[in-house]
C-alpha positions in Angstrom: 278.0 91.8 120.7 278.5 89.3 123.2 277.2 91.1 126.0 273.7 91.5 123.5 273.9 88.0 123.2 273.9 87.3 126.9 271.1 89.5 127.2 268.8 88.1 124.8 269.3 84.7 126.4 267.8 85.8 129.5 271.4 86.6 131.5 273.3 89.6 133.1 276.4 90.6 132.3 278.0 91.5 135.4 280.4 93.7 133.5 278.0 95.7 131.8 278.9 98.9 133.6 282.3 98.5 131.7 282.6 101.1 128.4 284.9 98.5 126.6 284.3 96.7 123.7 285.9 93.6 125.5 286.7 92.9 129.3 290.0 92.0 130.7 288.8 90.8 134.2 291.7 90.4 136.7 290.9 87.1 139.7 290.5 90.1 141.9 287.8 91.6 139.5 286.4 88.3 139.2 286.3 87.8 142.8 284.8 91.2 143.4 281.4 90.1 141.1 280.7 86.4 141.6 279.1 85.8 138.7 277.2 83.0 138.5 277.8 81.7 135.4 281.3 82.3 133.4 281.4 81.8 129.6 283.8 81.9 127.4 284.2 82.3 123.5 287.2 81.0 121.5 287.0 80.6 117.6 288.2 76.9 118.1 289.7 74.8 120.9 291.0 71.1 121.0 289.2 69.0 123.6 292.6 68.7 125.9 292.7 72.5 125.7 288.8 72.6 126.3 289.3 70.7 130.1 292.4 72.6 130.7 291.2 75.9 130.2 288.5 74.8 132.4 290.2 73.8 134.8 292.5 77.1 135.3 289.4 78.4 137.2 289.5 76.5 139.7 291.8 78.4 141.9 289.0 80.8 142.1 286.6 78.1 143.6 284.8 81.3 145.8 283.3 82.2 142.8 279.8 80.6 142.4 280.4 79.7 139.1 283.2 77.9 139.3 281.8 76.2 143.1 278.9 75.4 141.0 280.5 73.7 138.1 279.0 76.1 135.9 282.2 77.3 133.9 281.4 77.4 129.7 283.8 77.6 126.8 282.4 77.6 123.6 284.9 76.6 120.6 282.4 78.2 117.6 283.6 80.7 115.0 279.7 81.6 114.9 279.2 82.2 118.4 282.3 85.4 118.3 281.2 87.0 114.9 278.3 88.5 114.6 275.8 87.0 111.7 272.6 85.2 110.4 273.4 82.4 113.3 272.7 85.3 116.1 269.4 83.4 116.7 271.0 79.9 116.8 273.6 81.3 119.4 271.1 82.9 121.7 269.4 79.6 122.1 272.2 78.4 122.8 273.3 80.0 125.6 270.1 80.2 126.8 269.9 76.6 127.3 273.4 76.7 128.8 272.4 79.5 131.4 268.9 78.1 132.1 268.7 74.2 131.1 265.8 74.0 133.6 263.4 76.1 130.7 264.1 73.4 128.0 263.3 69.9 128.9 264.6 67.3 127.3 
């Protein structure tokens, strides 16, 4: 679901050669990919936990993502189930993958 999300909203998931349902990337996997943009899903999230959560990345600052400040967690029950938001959701993280494509 998520990775169909990604998709749509013009990204690549760099673990789409994975036959899971759901990824769990060790640092060294991490590492091994460099994505350039990391997001992250959680159903809710405080805004304390939000920055620290964040934060826990930065030991891997060789990952472009995390060098380019470009770590995302989104605290949205609509963004991890799928439903009639799936529209909503792409947009998004469209605009969080390619802000330059929607002016403000």
């Amino acid at each position: 679901f998520i990775h169909d999300l990604v998709e749509a909203a013009g990204g690549s998931n760099v673990f789409a050669d994975v036959k899971s349902e759901a990824v769990q990337a060790t640092s060294e996997l991490i590492l091994a990919r460099r994505p350039s943009a990391i997001l992250e899903f959680r159903s809710s999230v405080t805004d304390d936990a939000r920055r620290r959560e964040i934060a826990t990345w930065d030991r891997l600052a060789t990952v472009p993502a995390v060098r380019n400040g470009r770590v995302h967690l989104f605290a949205d029950p609509k963004m991890s189930i799928a439903g009639p938001r799936v529209a909503e959701v792409v947009e998004i993280i469209a605009r969080t993958l390619h802000p330059e494509a929607f002016p403000r």
